[in-house]
TISE-994525 format. One line per field, with one value per residue (C-alpha): residue in three letters; residue number from 1; x negated, y, z negated. Coordinates in steps of 0.05 Angstrom, whole numbers. Each point is the difference from the previous one (the first is absolute). Layout:
<recs>
residuo	c(ALA ...) $
num	c(NUM ...) $
c1	c(X ...) $
c2	c(Y ...) $
c3	c(Z ...) $
</recs>
This chain:
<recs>
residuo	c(UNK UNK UNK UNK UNK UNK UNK UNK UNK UNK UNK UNK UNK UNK UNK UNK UNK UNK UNK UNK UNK UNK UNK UNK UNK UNK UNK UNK UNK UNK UNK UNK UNK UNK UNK UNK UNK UNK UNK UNK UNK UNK UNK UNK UNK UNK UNK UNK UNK UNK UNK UNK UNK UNK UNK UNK UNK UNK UNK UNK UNK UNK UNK UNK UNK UNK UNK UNK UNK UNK UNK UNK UNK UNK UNK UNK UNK UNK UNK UNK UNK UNK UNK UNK UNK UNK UNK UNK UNK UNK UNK UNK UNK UNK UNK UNK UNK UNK UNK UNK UNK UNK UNK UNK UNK UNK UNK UNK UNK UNK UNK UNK UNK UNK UNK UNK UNK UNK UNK UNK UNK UNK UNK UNK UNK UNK UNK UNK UNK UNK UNK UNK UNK UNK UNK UNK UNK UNK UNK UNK UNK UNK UNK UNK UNK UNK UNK UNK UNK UNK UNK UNK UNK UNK UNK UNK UNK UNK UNK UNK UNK UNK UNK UNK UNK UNK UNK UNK UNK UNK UNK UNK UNK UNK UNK UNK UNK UNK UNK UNK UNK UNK UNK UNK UNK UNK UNK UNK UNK UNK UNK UNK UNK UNK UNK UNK UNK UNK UNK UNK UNK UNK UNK UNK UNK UNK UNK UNK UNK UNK UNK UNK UNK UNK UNK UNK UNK UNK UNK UNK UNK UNK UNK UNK UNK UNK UNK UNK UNK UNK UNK UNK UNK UNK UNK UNK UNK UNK UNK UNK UNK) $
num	c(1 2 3 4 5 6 7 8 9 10 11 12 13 14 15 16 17 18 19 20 21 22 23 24 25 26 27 28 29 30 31 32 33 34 35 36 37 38 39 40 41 42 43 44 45 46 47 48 49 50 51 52 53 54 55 56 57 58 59 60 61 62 63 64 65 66 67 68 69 70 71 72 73 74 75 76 77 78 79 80 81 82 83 84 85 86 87 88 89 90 91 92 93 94 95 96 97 98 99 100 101 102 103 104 105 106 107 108 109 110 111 112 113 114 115 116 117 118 119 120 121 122 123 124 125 126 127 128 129 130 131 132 133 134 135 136 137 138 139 140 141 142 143 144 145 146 147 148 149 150 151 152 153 154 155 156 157 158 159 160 161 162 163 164 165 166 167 168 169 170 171 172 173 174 175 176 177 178 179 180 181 182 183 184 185 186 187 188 189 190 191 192 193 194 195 196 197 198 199 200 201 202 203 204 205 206 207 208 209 210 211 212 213 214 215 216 217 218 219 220 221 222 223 224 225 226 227 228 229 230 231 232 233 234 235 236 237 238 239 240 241) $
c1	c(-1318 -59 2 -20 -18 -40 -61 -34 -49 -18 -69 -20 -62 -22 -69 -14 -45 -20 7 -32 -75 -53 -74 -55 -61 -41 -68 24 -15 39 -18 -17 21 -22 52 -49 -65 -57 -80 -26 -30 83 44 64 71 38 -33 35 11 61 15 -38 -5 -57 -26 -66 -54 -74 -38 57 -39 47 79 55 43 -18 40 -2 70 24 -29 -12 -51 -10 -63 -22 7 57 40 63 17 73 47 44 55 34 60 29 68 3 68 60 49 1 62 2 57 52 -13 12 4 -39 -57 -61 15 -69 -26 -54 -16 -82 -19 -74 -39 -60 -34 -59 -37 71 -21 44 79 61 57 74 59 68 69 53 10 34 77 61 33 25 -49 -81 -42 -35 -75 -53 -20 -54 -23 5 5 60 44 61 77 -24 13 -70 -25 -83 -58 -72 -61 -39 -1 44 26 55 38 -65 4 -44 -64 -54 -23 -56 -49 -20 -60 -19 4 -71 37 83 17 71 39 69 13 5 66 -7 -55 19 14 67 18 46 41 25 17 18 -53 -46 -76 -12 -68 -61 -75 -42 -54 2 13 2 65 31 61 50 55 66 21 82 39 72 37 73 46 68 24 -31 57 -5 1 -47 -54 -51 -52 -44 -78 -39 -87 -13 -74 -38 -78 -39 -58) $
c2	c(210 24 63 -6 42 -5 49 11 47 26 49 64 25 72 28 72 45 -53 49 63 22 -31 25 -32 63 6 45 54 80 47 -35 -70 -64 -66 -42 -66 10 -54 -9 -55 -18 12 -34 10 11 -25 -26 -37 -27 -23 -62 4 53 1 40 -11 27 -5 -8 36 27 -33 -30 -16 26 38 31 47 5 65 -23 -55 5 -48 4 -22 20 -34 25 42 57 -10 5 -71 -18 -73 -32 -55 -18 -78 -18 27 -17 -40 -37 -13 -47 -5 49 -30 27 -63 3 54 9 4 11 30 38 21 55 17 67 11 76 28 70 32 3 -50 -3 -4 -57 18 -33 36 -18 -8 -73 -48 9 -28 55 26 -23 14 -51 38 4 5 63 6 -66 -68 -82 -35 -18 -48 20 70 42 14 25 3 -12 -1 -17 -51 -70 -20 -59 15 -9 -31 39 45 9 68 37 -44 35 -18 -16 13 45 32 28 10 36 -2 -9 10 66 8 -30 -57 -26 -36 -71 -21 75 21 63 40 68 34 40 -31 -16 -75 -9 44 3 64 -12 -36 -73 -64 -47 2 -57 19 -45 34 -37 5 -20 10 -15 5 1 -24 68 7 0 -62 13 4 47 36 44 29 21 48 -1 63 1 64 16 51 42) $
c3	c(374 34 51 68 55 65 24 62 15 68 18 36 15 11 17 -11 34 54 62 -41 20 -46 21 -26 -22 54 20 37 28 43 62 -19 -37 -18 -22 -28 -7 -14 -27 42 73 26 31 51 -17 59 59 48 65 49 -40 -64 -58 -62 -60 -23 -36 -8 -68 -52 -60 -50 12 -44 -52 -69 -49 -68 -36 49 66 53 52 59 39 67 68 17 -47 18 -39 10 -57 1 -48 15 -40 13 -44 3 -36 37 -63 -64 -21 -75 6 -57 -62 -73 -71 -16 44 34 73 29 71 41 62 31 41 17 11 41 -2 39 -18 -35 -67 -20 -6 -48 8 -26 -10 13 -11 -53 -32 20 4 11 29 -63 -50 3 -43 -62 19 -47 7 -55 13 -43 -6 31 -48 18 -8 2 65 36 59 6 46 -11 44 -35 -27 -53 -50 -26 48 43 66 43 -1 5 55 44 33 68 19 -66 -64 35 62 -37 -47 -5 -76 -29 -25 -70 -35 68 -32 -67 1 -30 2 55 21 50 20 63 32 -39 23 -4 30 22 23 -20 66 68 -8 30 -4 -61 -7 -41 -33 -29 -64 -18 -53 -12 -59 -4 -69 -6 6 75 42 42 76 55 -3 48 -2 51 -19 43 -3 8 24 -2 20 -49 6) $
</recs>
């Protein structure tokens, strides 16, 4: 006779260190400060009238975005030395539906990160496993292949075959402007794991959109208590310097 058990998994996101004072390095003395300064003809902030507002500029020396492994530098006049760090957490909840010794319970869930002049960030997941109240499913905690009629718990951030689900980071508009992978242990196909506190995903340098996908699998055995279980994950998004 086969065991049985439901799951479903509900999400939480936290941002760190959104309202704390980032300044960008600007030229400065005891009296004065310029907080963006150009090479080129010029150009005007912010002018504006009763109805209509513009930024322009005039003739920038160079524009865009370059890079070394350490830093990110965007150049043109327009460009706002703001510190920005957006997530957005697009699954609410995964349901894995009914749990069997005989079968890989898979599912999914996406979230996305967007970072401007931080110096990049670090994802976490917290939370215990899912439970029944009583009863917390074992996770893989050193990482490893899902194997049936043995009781799992993993995640991992990538594309995989066995079971086929997920799929890597994508970086938005492009791998030129993102830079955002799965931390180290995420990043193995067919591998997954999980611990609590653990960092899942990261970006060394200001990025672009990165899209991330959260692989799951759950395997039960026919010791696993049967029962409804629940779990609640927290991202735990931090900027670094």
């Amino acid at each position: 006779m086969l065991n049985r058990a439901l799951l479903i998994l509900g999400y939480v996101l936290v941002i760190y260190g959104l309202s704390a004072t980032a300044v960008a390095q600007v030229q400065s003395s005891p009296s004065y400060q310029i907080d963006e300064s150009t090479i080129g003809p010029g150009g005007s902030v912010q002018s504006s009238s009763a109805h209509y507002q513009e930024s322009g500029s005039v003739g920038d020396t160079g524009t865009g975005t370059s890079s070394s492994n350490s830093y990110t530098q965007v150049a043109g006049f327009n460009t706002t030395s703001d510190p920005r760090l957006a997530v957005i957490l697009n699954s609410s909840s995964v349901a894995f539906g009914s749990l069997s010794s005989a079968s890989t319970a898979k599912g999914t869930a996406s979230f996305i990160v967007l970072n401007y002049t931080t110096h990049g960030y670090s994802v976490y997941t917290v939370g215990a496993t899912p439970s029944n109240g009583s009863h917390n499913l074992n996770a893989l905690g050193s990482g490893g292949g899902s194997t049936v009629g043995t009781e799992q718990y993993g995640i991992n951030l990538t594309a995989n075959t066995t079971p086929i689900v997920g799929t890597g980071p994508v970086q938005v508009p492009s791998g030129s402007f993102s830079f955002g992978i799965a931390s180290t242990g995420y990043d193995i196909a067919n591998s997954f794991r999980y611990n609590n506190g653990e960092k899942i995903a990261e970006s060394a340098k200001a990025s672009g959109e990165t899209d991330y996908t959260i692989s799951y699998i759950v395997n039960i055995s026919t010791l696993t208590p049967g029962s409804t279980y629940t779990g609640r994950q927290s991202l735990v998004v931090v900027r670094t310097y």
